[in-house]
Each structure stands twice: as structure tokens, then as C-alpha cells.
Residue, then its C-alpha position, 0 to 999 in steps of 0.5 A: x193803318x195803310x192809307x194809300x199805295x202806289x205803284x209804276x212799271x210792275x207786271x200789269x201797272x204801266x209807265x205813264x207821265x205827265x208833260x212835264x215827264x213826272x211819273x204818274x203811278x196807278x194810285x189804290x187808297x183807303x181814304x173815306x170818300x162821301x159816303x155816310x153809313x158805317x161811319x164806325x169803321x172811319x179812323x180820323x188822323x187828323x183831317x184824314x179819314x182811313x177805312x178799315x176795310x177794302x174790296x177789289x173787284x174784276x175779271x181774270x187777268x185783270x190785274x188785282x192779284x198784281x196789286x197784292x204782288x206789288x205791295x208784297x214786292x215792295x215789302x221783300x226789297x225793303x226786308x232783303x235788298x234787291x241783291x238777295x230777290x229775282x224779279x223775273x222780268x217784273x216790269x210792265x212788259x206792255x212796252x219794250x222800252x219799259x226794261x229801262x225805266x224805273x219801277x216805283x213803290x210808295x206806301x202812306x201809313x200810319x204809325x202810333x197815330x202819325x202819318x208817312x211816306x215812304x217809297x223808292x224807285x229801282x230798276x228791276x232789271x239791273x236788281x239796283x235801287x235809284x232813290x229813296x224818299x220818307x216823309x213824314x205828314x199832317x194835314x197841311x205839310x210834308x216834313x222830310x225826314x230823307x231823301x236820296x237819290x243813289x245813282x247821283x249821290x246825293x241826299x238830304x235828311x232833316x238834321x233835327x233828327x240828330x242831338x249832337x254834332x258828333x251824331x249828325x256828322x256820323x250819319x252824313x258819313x253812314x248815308x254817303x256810305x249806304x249811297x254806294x251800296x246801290x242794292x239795298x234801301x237806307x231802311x234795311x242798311x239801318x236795321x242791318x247794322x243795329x243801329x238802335x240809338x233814339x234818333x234812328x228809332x223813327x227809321x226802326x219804327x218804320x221797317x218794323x211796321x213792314x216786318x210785322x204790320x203788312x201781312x201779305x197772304x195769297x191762296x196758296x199760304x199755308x197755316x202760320x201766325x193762325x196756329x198760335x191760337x191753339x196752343x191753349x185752351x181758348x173757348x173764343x176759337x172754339x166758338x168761333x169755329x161752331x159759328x162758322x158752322x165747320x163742324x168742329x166742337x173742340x180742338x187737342x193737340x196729340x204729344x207724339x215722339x222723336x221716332x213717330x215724328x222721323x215716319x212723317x219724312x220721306x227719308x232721314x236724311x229729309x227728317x235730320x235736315x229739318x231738325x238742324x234748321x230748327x236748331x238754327x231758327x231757335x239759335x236765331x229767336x224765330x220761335x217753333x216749327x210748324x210743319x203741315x206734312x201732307x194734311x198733319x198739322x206739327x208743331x216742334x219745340x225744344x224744351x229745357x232739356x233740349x230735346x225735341x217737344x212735339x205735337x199734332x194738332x187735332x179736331x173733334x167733330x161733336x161726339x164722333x168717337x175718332x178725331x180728324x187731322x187738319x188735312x181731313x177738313x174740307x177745303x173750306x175749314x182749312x181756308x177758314x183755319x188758316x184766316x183765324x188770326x185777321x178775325x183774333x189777333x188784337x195787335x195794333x194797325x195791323x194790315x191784311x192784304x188777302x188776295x181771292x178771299x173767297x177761295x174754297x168759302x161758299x159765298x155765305x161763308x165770305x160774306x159772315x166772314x167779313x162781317x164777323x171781322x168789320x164787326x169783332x176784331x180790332x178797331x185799328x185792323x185793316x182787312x184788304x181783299x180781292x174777290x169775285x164774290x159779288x154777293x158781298x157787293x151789298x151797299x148794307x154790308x160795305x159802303x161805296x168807298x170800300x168797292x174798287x175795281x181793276x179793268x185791263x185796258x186795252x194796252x193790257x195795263x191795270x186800272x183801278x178805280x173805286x165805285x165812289x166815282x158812280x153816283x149811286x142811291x143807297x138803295x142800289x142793287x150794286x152786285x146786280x148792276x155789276x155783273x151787267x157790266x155798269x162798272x166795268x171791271x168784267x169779262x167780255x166773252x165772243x161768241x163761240x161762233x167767231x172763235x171756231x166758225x159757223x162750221 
């Protein structure tokens, strides 16, 4: 589970310090605060209470989309270096000498019931990583496992870790090694070179988790992981799409042929390229292919003759007598479609970070949505949404420390800040007291007058 993020100088968070020059990063946690009601949804590790569910709130502009960037940013350099990403002027912009200065991510989370820190700092600019940091923590201290700072050679890791001396002399030579690669994180150099040994296991558990666990879907992800769900009979998905109220009644999927397939691309040249990088996915183990070509839902396989296994995924809406594509469903089924797996998937801690939840859903449908996932799906999967839907802010349906909100201010960086530090009764009009502006957090318009005149 995700406990705390933090982040400084990215696109809308700024570069701060203390007096003594310390960084000081613009903080989001999921750490329970006061409030006592759905006291269900609080995992304990140790004294720290983790909640499973978070809301953003704010104005356009006002940052919450960069939060999920962030995260997501920190998860691509994790996975692919800084050489292999570009960051397109991605530090805060608010100030010139920002260029400069350097860019931090760091992610508290739990794995198997032990809680860590890992983050890093980079120059965005030059694509170079500067240092590297994991701890691991309890209730009373930080144990370091590593750190590191790249630009100065130099790093300390916990020998501990390491049986043998034959062990530990070989790993002070690999991080002096990986100290010269300035462009990738100790993490990645680890997983890269197979190093798959028991005492690297901690360092594997800990790139897995970004791998597997931290989901990132924006408005625009189409279909993926949510598909799995209807390669088989499954009258929990089935029920789960009558609940919703989408129309649909039951699913199939349609076995088509080599040639019909080959219509659906513009060319064949297009059709022959996409069918060798297939062939390469399988050869690398990454599984089927999944093609949404205009509205049509496919899924590509090969089979133990080695030719090509192809279906098309189609819905039946009660007893019409045709059957509809994916791309025949309205906006807000589609979105619901491709949302299946947070409310399904029973994989352990695993994080979803959905930015505009509510794109396409009517506002009922946002609401029944998360309540349909604090109510059924797995007890340690965590949802984290930015929204606009201000119905949802019911203080019935989610408690006070599950509200947060991002305000621009007026140096056009990001705040954020949760709605636990209002002091409000239970019994609030929260949504109300919102959008009259007690909070922050939304849009201040002129009028029209001064932006055109009286004439």
C-alpha cells in the first residue's frame, strides 16, 4: 500500500528550503488522521494507520493532474533510466533558476507488511540521476538498506544484507560500478543485470512493486489488464455490469480469421508490422495482444501450431436480436469497462492512481463506483482519484481524511493540503461548503465586465 509521496521541482510543484537550504517537498499521504467513522477501511502497520481510499479535489489548472504525472514520472525513470525518457522541460517553470536545481521523488509503502523509503533526486534537464536513498522503517526507526550520492561517488548500504565476504566485496564493487552510470537508479541496474541471488531479493521486491503494484491510469488509457476478466465465463463480471445499469446482459467473444483480422488495418504493411511485434512480445513472455482498432475490441494469441488465435469481443444487451462492439457502448460503459479490474483484481497491495475518475460517469455512477470498490474489492487495494465530483464529497461516504485538495498559488505552484485540517462535525454539508469556496481549492472567475469592458 502507498503511505506517503513526495515531490519537488516537477511541472506545478515548486523548489522550496528551509534555512538551513533543506528541501522542502510538497507532501500527499494516506495516513488516517482523527476521524473515527469507516475505521474498516484503516490497515494498521505497526502504529501507522494506511487508508484505502483518497480523493483529490480542485480547480482546472490547479495541479491534481501533476500529482498523478509525478508518481507516474518517478515509476518510467525507475523502470527505464533517464537516458530511454523525455521530460520536456519538466521542472517547475515557476522560477528560471529551477533548470538547475534538482528534481525529487520519494514513495513510503508497504511490502508483505514491512514499510519503506525509496526515493531519488535527478536533473531533469541534463536526463542525470544525483542520489539514490532506501530505508526501510518501523515505528521507531529508519533502517538504511542504501544510499548514495552519484555526482560525489559515494554510498553506504547495510552489510548485513550480505552473508559472505566474497558477497559484500562484490556488491561494493557493482554500486562503485553503477556510481559511474549517472543515468539509471541502483534499482533498475539490479533488476537489468539478473542479479536474482537471496540478498538482492529486498531490491527485486522493491522494483516489482513499481512494476506490478503502482497502476497509473489517466482518461485517455485505453482497455488493459480489465480485459483479462472476459476471457472466460464470469457471471461476477456479468453482475457487475447489470449492477451498473449499462445495459449489458452477457458478453462473447467472436473467433474471426487471419484475413478478416488483416481488413481491420489500413494497409498491410500496418497488419504484417503488427503481427512481428506480437511475435516478439511472445518470444519476450508478455503475453496476448490486445488491439482496440477503431471501437473493435481483439485479442491475438498463438496457439500450439503457431498460428494466429483471434477474437473480438462482443456485448448482448438483454434480448436484442444483434450484438454490439466495445466502441458501440456509450462513453460512460466503455469507461466503466475499462475500470473493471480496481473493483476484480484480488492481487495483494495493489495501488490505483486514476486521475478525472468522473470522465464520461454521470455523477451517480461515480459515486455507486466507489462505494461498489470501498465496499467489495480487496481489503489491501488502495484506489486514488482526482475528481471534480463534488457529490461524492458526503462525509456518509468517505471520511474527512480521505478529502484533499490542490490550490494554485499565487507564484502558480501547487498546493495541497487535506480537508482533516478544517475542524468540521460529522454532520456537514461538506460538498456545499466546498463550492462556496470555504476550502479553497476552486475557481475564481471576474466578471465578464472587466475582462471586455462595459462596451
Amino acid at each position: 500500500m502507498l503511505m506517503r509521496f513526495s515531490v519537488s521541482n516537477y511541472l506545478s510543484f515548486g523548489y522550496n528550503t528551509n534555512e538551513n537550504g533543506d528541501v522542502i517537498p510538497t507532501d500527499y499521504y494516506l495516513y488516517a488522521g482523527k476521524a473515527e467513522q469507516h475505521n474498516e477501511r484503516v490497515t494498521p502497520f505497526g502504529k501507522r494507520m494506511v487508508l484505502k481510499f483518497s480523493s483529490i479535489y480542485g480547480a482546472n489548472a490547479s495541479g491534481k493532474s501533476n500529482l498523478i504525472k509525478a508518481m507516474d514520472a518517478g515509476k518510467h525513470i525507475i523502470l527505464y533510466t533517464m537516458e530511454r525518457l523525455e521530460f520536456k522541460k519538466g521542472f517547475c517553470r515557476n522560477q528560471k533558476e529551477n533548470i538547475d536545481k534538482p528534481t525529487q521523488f520519494e514513495y513510503e509503502f508497504t511490502i508483505e507488511g514491512k514499510c519503506y523509503a525509496y526515493g531519488f533526486t535527478v536533473n531533469l534537464e541534463k536526463r542525470i540521476v544525483l542520489s539514490e536513498w532506501l530505508y526501510e522503517l518501523d515505528d521507531k526507526n529508519e533502517r538504511v538498506i542504501f544510499e548514495r550520492l552519484v555526482d560525489e561517488q559515494k554510498y553506504y548500504f547495510d552489510e548485513n544484507l550480505f552473508h559472505d565476504e566474497e558477497q559484500l566485496q562484490q556488491f561494493h564493487f557493482f554500486i562503485k560500478d553503477a556510481n559511474r552510470i549517472n543515468t539509471t537508479l541502483l534499482l533498475h541496474e539490479i533488476e537489468r543485470r539478473g542479479l536474482k541471488e537471496s540478498e538482492y531479493e529486498i531490491f527485486n521486491q522493491i522494483y516489482r512493486w513499481f512494476k506490478d503494484k503502482l497502476v497509473i491510469i489517466y482518461p485517455d488509457t485505453m482497455i488493459g489488464k480489465s480485459y483479462v476478466w472476459f476471457n472466460n465465463d464470469n457471471q461476477e463480471l456479468i453482475d457487475i455490469l447489470r449492477y451498473f445499469d449499462t445495459g449489458i446482459t452477457n458478453y462473447s467473444m467472436w473467433k474471426i480469421n487471419e484475413t478478416a483480422f488483416r481488413e481491420y488495418f489500413d494497409n498491410e504493411t500496418m497488419a504484417n508490422s503488427y503481427f512481428n511485434e506480437l511475435e516478439r512480445r511472445k518470444a519476450k513472455g508478455q503475453g496476448k495482444g490486445i488491439l482496440n482498432i477503431n471501437g473493435t475490441l481483439l485479442e491475438v494469441d498463438y496457439g500450439k501450431n503457431k498460428k494466429p488465435i483471434i477474437q473480438k469481443l462482443m456485448f448482448q444487451h438483454g434480448d436484442d436480436e444483434y450484438n454490439y462492439e466495445y466502441g458501440e457502448e456509450s462513453d460512460g460503459t466503455q469507461r466503466l469497462i475499462e475500470l473493471l479490474d480496481v473493483i476484480l483484481n484480488n492481487a495483494e497491495d495493489k495501488v490505483f492512481v486514476i486521475d478525472e475518475l468522473d470522465r464520461s460517469f454521470h455523477p451517480q455512477m461515480t459515486i455507486k463506483f466507489v462505494e461498489t470498490f470501498l465496499k467489495y474489492s480487496n481489503k489491501s487495494t488502495q484506489m486514488i482519484i482526482t475528481t471534480h465530483e463534488s457529490n461524492l464529497m458526503d462525509l456518509k461516504i468517505l471520511r474527512r481524511d480521505e478529502i484533499w485538495f490542490a490550490e494554485k498559488e499565487t507564484d502558480n505552484s501547487t498546493k495541497l493540503y487535506p480537508l482533516e485540517m478544517f475542524k468540521i462535525r460529522y454532520d456537514k454539508v461538506v460538498s456545499k461548503n466546498y463550492l462556496a469556496g470555504r476550502y479553497g481549492a476552486v475557481p475564481v472567475f471576474k466578471d465578464f465586465e472587466y475582462v471586455w469592458g462595459e462596451d
